[in-house]
C-alpha positions as CSV (number, residue, x, y, z in Angstrom):
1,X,123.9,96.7,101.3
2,X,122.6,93.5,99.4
3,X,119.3,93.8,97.9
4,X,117.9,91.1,100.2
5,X,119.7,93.8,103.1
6,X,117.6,96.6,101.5
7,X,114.3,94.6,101.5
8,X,113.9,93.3,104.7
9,X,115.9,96.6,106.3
10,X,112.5,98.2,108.2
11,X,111.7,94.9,109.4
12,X,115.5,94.3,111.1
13,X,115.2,97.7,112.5
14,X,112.4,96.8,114.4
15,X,114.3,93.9,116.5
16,X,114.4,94.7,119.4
17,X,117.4,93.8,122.6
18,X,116.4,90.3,124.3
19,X,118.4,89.5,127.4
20,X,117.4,85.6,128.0
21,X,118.0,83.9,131.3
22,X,116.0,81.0,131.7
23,X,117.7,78.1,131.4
24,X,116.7,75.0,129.2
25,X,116.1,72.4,131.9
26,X,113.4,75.1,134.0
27,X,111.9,76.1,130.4
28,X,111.4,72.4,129.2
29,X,109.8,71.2,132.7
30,X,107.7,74.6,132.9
31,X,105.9,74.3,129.5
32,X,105.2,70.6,129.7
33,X,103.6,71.0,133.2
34,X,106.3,69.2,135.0
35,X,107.0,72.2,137.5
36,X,106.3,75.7,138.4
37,X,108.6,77.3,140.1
38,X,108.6,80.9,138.5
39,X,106.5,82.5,136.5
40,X,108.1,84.0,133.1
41,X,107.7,87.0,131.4
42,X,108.6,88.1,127.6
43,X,108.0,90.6,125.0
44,X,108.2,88.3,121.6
45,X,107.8,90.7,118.8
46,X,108.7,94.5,119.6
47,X,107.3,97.2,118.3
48,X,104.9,97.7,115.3
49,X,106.2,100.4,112.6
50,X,106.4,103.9,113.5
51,X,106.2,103.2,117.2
52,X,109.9,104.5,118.1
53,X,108.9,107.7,116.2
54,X,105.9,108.2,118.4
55,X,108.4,107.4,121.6
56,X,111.2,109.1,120.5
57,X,108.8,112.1,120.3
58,X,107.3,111.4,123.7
59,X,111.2,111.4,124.9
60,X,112.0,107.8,125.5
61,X,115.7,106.6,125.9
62,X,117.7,104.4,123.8
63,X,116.9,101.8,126.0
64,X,113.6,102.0,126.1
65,X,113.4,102.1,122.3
66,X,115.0,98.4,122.2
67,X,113.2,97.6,125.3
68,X,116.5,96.8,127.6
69,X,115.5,99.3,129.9
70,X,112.5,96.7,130.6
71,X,113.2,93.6,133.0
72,X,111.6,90.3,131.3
73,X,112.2,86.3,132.2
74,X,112.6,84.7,129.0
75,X,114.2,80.9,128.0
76,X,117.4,81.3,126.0
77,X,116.4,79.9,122.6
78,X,119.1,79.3,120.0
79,X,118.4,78.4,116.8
80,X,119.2,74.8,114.9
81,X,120.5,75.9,111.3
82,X,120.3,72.5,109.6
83,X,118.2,73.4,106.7
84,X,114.5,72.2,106.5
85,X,112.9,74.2,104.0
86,X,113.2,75.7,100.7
87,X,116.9,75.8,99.4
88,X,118.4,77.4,96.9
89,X,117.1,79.6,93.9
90,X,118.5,83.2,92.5
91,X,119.6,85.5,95.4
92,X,116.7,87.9,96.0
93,X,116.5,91.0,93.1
94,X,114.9,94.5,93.7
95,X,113.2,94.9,90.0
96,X,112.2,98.9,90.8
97,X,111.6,101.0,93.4
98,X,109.5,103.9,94.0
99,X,109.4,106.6,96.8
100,X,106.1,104.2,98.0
101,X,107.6,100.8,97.3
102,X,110.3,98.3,96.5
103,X,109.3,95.4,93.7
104,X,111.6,92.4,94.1
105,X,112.3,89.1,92.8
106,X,113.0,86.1,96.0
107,X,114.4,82.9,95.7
108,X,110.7,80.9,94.8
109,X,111.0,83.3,91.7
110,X,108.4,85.3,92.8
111,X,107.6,88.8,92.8
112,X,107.1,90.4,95.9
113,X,106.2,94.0,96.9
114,X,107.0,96.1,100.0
115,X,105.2,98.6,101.0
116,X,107.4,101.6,102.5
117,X,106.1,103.1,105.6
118,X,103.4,100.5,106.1
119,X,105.0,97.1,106.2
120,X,107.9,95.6,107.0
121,X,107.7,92.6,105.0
122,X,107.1,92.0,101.4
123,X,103.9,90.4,100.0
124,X,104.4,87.9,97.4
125,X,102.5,88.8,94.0
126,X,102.5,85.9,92.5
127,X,103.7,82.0,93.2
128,X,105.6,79.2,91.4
129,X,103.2,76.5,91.8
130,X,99.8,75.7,89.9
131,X,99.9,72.0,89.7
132,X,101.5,69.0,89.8
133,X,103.7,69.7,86.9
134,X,105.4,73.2,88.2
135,X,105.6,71.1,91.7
136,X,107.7,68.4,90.0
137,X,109.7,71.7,88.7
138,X,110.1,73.2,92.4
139,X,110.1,70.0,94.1
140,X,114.3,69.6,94.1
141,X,114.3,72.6,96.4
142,X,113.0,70.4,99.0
143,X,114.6,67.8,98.6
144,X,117.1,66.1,101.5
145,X,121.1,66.1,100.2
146,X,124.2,66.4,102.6
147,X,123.8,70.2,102.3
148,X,121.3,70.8,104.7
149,X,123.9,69.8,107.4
150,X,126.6,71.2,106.3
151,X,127.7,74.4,108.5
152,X,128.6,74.5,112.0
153,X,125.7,73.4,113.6
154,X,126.7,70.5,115.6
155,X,129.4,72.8,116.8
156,X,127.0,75.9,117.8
157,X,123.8,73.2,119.2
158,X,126.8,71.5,121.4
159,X,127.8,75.4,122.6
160,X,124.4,76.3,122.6
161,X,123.8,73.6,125.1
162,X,126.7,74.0,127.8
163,X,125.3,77.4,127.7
164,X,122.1,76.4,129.1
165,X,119.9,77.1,125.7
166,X,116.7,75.8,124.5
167,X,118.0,74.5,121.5
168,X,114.8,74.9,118.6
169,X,114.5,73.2,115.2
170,X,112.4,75.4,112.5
171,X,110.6,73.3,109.9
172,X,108.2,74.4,107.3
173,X,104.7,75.1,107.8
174,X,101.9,72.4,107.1
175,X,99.7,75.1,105.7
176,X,102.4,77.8,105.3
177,X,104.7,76.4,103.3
178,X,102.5,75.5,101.1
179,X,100.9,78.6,100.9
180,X,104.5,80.4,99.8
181,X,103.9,78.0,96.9
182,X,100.7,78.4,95.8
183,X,99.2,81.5,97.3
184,X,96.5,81.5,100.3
185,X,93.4,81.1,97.8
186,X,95.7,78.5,95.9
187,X,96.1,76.1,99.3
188,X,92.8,76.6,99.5
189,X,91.1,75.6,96.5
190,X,94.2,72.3,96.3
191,X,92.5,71.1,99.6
192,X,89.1,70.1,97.8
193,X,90.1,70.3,94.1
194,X,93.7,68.8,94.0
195,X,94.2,67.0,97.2
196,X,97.0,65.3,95.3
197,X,99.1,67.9,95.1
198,X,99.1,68.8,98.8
199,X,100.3,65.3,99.8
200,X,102.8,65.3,97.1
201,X,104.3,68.8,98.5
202,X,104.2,67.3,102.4
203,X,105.2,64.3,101.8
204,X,108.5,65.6,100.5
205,X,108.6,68.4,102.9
206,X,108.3,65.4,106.0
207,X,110.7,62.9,104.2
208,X,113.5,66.3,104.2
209,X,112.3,67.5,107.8
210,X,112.7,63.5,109.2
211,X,116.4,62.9,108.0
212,X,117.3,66.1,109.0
213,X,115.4,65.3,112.5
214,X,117.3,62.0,112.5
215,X,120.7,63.3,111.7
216,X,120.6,66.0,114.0
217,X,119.4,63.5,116.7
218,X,122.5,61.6,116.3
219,X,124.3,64.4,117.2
220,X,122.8,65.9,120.3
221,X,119.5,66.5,118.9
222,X,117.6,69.6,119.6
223,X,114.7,70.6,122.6
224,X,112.1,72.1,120.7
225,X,110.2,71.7,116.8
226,X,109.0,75.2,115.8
227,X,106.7,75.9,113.0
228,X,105.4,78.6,111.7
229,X,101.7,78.5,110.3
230,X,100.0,82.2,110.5
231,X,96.8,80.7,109.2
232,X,93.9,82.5,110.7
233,X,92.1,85.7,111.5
234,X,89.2,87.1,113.2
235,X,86.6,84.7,111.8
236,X,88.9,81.4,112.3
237,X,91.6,79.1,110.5
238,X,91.5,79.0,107.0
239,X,91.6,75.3,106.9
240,X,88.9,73.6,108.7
241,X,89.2,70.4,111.3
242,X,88.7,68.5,108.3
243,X,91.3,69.4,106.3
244,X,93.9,69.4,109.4
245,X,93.7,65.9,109.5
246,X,93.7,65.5,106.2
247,X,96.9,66.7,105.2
248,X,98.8,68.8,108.4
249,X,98.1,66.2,110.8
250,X,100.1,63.1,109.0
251,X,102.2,65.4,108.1
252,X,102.8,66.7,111.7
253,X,102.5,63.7,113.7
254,X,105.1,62.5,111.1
255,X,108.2,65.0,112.4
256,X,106.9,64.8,116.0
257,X,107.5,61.3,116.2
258,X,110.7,61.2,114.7
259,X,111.2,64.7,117.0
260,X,110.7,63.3,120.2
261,X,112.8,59.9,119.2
262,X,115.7,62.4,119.1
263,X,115.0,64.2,122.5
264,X,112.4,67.3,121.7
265,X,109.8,67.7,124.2
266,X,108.2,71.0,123.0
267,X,106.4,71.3,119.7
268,X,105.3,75.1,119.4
269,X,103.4,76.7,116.7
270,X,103.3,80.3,116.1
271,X,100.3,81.6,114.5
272,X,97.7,84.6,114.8
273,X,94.1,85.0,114.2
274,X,91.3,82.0,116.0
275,X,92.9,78.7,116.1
276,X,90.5,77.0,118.7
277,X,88.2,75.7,115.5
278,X,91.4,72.8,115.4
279,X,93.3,73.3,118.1
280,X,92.3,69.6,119.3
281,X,92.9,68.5,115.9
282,X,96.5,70.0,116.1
283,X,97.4,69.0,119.5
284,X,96.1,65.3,118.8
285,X,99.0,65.2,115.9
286,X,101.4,66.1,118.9
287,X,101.4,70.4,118.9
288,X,101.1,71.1,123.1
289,X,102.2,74.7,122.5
290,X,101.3,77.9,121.1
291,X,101.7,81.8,120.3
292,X,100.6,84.5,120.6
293,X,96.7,83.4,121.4
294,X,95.6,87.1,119.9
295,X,92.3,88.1,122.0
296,X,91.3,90.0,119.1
297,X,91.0,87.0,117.2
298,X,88.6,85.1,119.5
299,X,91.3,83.1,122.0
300,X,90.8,83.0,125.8
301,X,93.6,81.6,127.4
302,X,92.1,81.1,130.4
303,X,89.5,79.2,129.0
304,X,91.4,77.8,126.6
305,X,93.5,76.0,130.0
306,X,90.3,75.3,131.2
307,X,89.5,73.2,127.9
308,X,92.9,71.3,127.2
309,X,94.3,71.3,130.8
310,X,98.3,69.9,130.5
311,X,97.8,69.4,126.9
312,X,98.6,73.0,125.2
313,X,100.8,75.4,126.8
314,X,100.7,79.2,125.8
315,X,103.1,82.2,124.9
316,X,101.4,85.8,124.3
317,X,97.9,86.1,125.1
318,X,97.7,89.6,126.6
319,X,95.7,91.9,124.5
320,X,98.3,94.5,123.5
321,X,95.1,96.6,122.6
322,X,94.5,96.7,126.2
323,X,97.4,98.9,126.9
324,X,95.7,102.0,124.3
325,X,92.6,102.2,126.6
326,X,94.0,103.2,129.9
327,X,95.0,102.2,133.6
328,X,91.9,100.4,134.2
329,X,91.4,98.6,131.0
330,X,95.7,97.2,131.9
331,X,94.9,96.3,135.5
332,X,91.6,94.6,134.1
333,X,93.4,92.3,131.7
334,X,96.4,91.2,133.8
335,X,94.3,90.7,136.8
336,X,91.6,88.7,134.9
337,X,94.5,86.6,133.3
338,X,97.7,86.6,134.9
339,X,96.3,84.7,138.7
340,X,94.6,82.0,137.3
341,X,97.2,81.2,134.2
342,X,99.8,81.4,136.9
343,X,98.3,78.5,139.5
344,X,98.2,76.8,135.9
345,X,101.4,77.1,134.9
346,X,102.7,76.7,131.2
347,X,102.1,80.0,130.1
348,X,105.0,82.5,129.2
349,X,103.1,85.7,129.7
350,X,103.6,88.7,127.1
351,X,101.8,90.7,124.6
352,X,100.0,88.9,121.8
353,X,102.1,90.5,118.9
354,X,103.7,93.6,118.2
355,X,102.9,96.8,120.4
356,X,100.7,98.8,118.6
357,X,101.2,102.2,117.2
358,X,99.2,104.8,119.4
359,X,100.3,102.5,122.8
360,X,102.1,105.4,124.7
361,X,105.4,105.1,126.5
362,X,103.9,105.7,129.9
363,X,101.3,103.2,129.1
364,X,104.1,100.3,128.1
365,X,105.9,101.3,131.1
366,X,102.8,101.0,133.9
367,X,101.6,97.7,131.8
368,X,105.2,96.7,132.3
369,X,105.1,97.7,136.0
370,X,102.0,96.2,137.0
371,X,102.6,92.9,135.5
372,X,105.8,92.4,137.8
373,X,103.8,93.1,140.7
374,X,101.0,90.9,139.9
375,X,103.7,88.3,139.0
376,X,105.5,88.7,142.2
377,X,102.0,88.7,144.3
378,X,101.0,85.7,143.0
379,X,104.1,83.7,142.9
């Protein structure tokens, strides 16, 4: 097993068995408000760690430990692999490990630490970027060359395809990927100190993401721009409206342009925590769809539909925490949600992250239940 293997093995054994059905054309039209026909069900993360301990205990069966043994109604997604990120670097290096955690060494140069037993993914320590001389250093990483298309992309997109997929191309984060360069209070304190420096990083970030967009447009082209941001909590996004537009928003509306030229018609972000501070900011430089809309961190779905209408459509947005409290507290939160967000349309119902340690396997299994008849009541 490679070091990277060892590293990132607790969060690979949390993966759970995803049957997908839905074909592209229903998926496309259903989260841009252009039908709906059927309403869709998923389960996006799995399990948090330790759950499968706690069913295995409570006597659950191999299938319901990967959750095959649960019936969902999920898109097929498959996955662009022309490169848009960070390339390159020194293969990942475990420096020590402990009985309580691994130390290791990624690709950014940066030492990261894993907790064992309480996380599945490594925390960065430190990050290569202070300024605008060690982003000069990094910047080649970035950087667009023929490599980023080389593979067998065009090959698996034009499978993919006949297949019925929803073909999705990952780029990196307006906030995110900076962040993996400079740390969260880093990103942060660039925004008013060294604004400079954040253009300079997206601006070669969105030159890289646009050729590859282009490229891959010439070839078949891809259904949906993915981006991962994870940039709020509880008390909101940490980047304000203002700085949205300031530097994700050109940034954003940037790709999305150059996106839908080559055919995309979905533009999802994935993030946790209270995004409605700049969801209209987002939306305005072209997002119109989002997961997992945590309750816990202040989003409403319903009223969120209420508020943007056709303009954002939703994955997630059941409050997994729901499912700890009891029959009545499940039938509550489907009930409240699930009718109205179905007349809507757009939504892909599930949980709003990973099922929580302390959720029991009966529980999972009447919240699965339940929503399947609500789903089939309504519909």
């Amino acid at each position: 097993m490679s070091d990277l293997d060892r590293l990132f093995a607790a969060h690979r054994a949390l993966g759970i068995s995803k049957k997908m059905d839905v074909r592209r054309e229903e998926y496309l039209d259903f989260m841009t408000f252009r039908s709906n026909a059927r309403p869709m069900f998923d389960e996006i993360f799995g399990p948090l760690l330790g759950l499968r301990e706690e069913w295995i205990a409570q006597g659950a069966t191999a299938a319901e430990l990967d959750l095959s043994a649960f019936r969902f109604r999920r898109p097929i997604w498959r996955r662009l692999s022309a490169q848009t990120g960070w390339v390159g670097g020194e293969p990942m290096r475990i420096l020590e490990e402990t009985p309580e955690h691994i130390l290791a060494r990624d690709p950014m140069g940066r030492r990261v630490r894993l907790m064992k037993g309480a996380a599945s993914i490594p925390l960065p320590l430190d990050y290569p970027v202070r300024d605008m001389n060690d982003w000069r250093r990094v910047q080649r990483h970035y950087r667009f060359d023929a490599g980023r298309l080389a593979g067998e992309w065009a090959r698996e997109a034009a499978e993919a395809r006949r297949a019925g997929a929803v073909i999705r191309l990952g780029i990196p984060g307006g906030f995110d990927e900076p962040r993996q360069l400079l740390g969260e209070e880093g990103v942060c304190l660039a925004a008013g100190d060294d604004p400079e420096l954040l253009h300079a990083i997206l601006e070669t970030i969105g030159d890289t993401v646009v050729r590859v967009i282009e490229a891959t447009g010439r070839n078949g082209g891809f259904d949906e721009l993915y981006v991962h941001e994870d940039m709020a909590g509880k008390s909101g996004p940490l980047f304000g409206p203002r700085q949205v537009r300031a530097f994700m928003a050109p940034y954003f509306s940037r790709v999305w342009a150059a996106a839908r030229e080559a055919g995309a018609r979905v533009f999802m972000m994935d993030s946790d925590g209270d995004m409605s501070p700049i969801l209209a900011d987002l939306c305005d430089a072209g997002l119109n769809a989002i997961h997992p809309m945590e309750p816990t961190g202040g989003n409403d779905m319903v009223a969120l539909r209420a508020k943007f209408g056709k303009r954002l459509a939703f994955q997630g947005g059941i409050d997994k925490h729901a499912l700890r409290e009891g029959r009545a507290a499940i039938v509550a939160e489907l009930e409240r949600k699930v009718p109205p967000m179905i007349r809507s349309g757009g939504c892909i119902f599930a949980l709003d992250h990973r099922i929580p340690n302390g959720t029991s396997l009966e529980a999972y299994r009447f919240y699965h239940a339940k929503m399947w008849e609500i789903l089939e009541r309504e519909s």
